[in-house]
C-alpha positions as CSV (number, residue, x, y, z in Angstrom):
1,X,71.7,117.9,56.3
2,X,69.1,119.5,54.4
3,X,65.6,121.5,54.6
4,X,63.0,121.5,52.5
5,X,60.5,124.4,52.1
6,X,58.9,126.8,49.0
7,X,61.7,129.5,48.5
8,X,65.3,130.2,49.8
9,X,64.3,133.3,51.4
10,X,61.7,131.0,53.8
11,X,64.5,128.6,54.3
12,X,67.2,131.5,55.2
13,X,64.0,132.5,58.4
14,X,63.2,129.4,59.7
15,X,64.1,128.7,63.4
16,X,65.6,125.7,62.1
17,X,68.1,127.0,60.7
18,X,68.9,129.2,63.6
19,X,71.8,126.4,65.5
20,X,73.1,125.5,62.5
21,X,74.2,129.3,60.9
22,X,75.5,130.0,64.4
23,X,78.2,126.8,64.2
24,X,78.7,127.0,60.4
25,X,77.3,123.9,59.5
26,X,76.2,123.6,55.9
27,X,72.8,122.8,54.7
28,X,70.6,121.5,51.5
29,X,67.8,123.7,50.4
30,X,65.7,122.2,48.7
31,X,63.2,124.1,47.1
32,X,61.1,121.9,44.2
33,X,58.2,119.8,45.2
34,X,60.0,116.5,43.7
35,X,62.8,116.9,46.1
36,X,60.8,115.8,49.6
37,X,60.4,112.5,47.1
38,X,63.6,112.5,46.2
39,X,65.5,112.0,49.4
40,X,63.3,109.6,50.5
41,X,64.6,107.2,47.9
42,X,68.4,108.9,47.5
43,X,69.2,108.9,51.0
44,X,72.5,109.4,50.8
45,X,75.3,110.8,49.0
46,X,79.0,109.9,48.7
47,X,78.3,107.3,52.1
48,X,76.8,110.3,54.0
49,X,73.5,110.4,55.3
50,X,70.7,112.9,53.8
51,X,69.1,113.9,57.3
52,X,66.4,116.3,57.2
53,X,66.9,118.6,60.2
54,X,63.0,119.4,60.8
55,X,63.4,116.2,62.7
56,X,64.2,116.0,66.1
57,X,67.0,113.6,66.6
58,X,69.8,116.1,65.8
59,X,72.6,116.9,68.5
60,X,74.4,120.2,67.2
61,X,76.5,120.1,70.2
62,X,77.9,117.1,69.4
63,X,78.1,117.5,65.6
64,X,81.9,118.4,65.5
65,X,82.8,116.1,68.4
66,X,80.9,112.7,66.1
67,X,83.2,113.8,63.0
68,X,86.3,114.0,64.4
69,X,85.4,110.4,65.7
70,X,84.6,109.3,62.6
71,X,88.3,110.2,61.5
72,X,89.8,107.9,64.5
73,X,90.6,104.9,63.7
74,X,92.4,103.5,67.0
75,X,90.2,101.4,69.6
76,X,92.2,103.3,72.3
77,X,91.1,106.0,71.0
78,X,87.5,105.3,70.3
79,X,87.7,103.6,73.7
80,X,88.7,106.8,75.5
81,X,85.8,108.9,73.2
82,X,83.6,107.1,74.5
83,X,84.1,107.5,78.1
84,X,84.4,111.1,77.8
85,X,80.4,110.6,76.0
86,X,79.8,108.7,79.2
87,X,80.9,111.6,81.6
88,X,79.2,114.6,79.3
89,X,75.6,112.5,80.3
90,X,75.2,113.3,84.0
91,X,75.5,116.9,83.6
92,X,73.1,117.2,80.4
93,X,70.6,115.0,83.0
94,X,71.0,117.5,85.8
95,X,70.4,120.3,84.0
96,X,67.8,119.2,82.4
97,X,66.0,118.1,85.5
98,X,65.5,121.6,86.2
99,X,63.3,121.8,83.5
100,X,61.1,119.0,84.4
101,X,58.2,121.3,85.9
102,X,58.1,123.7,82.4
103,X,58.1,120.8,80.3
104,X,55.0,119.2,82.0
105,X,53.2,122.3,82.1
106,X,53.7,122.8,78.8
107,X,52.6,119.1,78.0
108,X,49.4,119.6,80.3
109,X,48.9,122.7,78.1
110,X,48.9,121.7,74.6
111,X,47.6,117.8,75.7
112,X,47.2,115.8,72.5
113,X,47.7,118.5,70.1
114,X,51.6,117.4,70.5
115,X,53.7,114.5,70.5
116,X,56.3,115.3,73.0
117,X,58.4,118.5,74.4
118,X,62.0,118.6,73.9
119,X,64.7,120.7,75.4
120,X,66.0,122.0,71.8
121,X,69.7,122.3,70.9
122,X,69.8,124.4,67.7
123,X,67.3,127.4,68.5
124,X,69.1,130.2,69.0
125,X,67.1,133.2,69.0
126,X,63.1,132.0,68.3
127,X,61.4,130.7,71.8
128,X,59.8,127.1,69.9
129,X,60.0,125.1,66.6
130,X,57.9,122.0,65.6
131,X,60.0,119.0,64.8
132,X,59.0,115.6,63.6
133,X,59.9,112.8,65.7
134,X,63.1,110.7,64.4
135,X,60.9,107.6,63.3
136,X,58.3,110.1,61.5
137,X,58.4,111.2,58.0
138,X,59.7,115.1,57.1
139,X,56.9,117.4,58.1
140,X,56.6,119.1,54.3
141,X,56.5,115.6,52.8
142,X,53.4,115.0,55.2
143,X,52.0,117.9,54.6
144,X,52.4,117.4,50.9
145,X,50.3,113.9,51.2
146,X,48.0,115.6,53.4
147,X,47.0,118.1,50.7
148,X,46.8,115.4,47.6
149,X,45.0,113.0,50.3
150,X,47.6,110.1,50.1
151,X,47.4,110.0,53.5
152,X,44.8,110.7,56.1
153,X,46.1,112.2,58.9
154,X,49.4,113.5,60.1
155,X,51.2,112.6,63.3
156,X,51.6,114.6,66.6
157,X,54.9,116.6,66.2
158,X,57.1,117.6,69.2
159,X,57.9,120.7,70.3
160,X,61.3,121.8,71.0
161,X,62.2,125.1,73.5
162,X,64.6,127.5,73.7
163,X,65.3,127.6,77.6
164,X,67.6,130.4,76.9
165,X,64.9,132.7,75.3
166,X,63.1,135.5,77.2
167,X,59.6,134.2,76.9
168,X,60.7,130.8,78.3
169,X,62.4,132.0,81.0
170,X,59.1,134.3,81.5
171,X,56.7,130.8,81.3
172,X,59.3,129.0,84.3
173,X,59.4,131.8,86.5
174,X,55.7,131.7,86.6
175,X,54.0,128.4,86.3
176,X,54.3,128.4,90.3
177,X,52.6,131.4,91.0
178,X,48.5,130.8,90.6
179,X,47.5,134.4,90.1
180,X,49.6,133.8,86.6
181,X,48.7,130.4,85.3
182,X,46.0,131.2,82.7
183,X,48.6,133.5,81.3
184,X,51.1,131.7,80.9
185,X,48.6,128.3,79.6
186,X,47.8,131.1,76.8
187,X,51.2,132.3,76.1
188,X,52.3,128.6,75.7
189,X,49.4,128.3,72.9
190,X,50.5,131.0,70.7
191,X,53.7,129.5,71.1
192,X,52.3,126.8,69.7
193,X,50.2,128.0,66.5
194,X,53.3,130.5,66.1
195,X,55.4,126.9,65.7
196,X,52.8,125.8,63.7
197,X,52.3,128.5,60.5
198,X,56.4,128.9,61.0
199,X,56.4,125.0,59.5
200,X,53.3,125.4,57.2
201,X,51.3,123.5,59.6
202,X,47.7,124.7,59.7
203,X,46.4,126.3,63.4
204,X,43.6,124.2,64.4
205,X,41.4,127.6,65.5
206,X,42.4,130.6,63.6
207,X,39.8,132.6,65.9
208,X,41.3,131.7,69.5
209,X,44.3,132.3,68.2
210,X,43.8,136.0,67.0
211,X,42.0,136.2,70.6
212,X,44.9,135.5,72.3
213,X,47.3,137.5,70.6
214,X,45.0,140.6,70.6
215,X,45.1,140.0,74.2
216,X,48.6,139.8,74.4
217,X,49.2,142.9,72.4
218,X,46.8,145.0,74.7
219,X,49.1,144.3,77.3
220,X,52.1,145.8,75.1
């Protein structure tokens, strides 16, 4: 796995990195302009995968269980793996269904200024993170072509939430109480531009959102 960014000390902050300190798993930075070129055309390194993890197809949870796969050679074994991975689904659906309400008022919210919202698994401790989608390219690669206008626009990223966070839990509770929905419809966009200047993605209107913070921090 690896991240790409401008300094160490950036790298070490990001929410991205936030699942992968807590379960110990190591991580590239990669700090020099060359390098978001570089893994696009050295993709991999002693038959493992370079996979940038600002895109979101990663499964932490999972991480250690793939692995130890990997070193299973038996059918009956692989078999039996499987079926376990077959079992794990359901719950991971059912839970997740709870969350169906929050995630469409947070797509109704943001509308086409995102891809897609995504239950993440590696926040631990920040509320949101942009991610690319699996099929798009690194979002500081993009970003990068953006600015030397190779390219001419960049594609919708998703959003992924920390259900476990404070603020989230604060959005659920309320999106069915009407007195508290234009509150929480601006809460969700700071969320947003937050995700955004996180990621070195620009905020579409600077001005709304230092409205809405000040407004938020009057409240304080």
């Amino acid at each position: 796995f690896y991240i790409t960014g401008d300094s160490v000390q950036a790298l070490e902050n990001s929410p991205q990195m936030e699942g992968f300190k807590d379960k110990g798993i190591e991580v590239l930075y990669l700090i020099d302009t060359v390098d978001n070129f570089w893994v696009t055309v050295q993709n991999e390194y002693k038959g493992k995968e370079l996979k940038s993890i600002t895109k979101g197809d990663i499964d932490i949870e999972n991480l250690n269980e793939n692995e130890d796969d990997d070193t299973n050679n038996s059918d009956d074994e692989i078999k039996f793996d499987d079926e376990k991975n077959e079992e794990k689904k359901s719950p991971k659906d059912i839970t997740n269904s709870k969350y169906d309400s929050l995630i469409t008022f947070i797509k109704d919210t943001l509308k086409n200024k995102i891809n897609d919202v995504k239950i993440s698994k590696k926040l631990t401790s920040s509320p949101v993170c942009l991610v690319a989608d699996k099929k798009a390219m690194d979002i500081r690669l993009e970003r990068y072509l953006l600015d030397q206008n190779q390219i001419q626009k960049g594609m919708l990223k998703n959003i992924e939430i920390n259900i476990k966070h404070p603020i989230i839990k604060e959005i659920q509770e309320n999106i069915a109480k009407p007195e508290q929905i234009e509150k929480m419809k601006e809460l969700v966009e700071i969320l947003f531009d937050e995700a955004c200047i996180l990621e070195g993605e620009p905020v579409a209107n600077p001005g709304e959102f230092a409205k809405r913070l000040n407004a938020l921090l009057k409240l304080m």
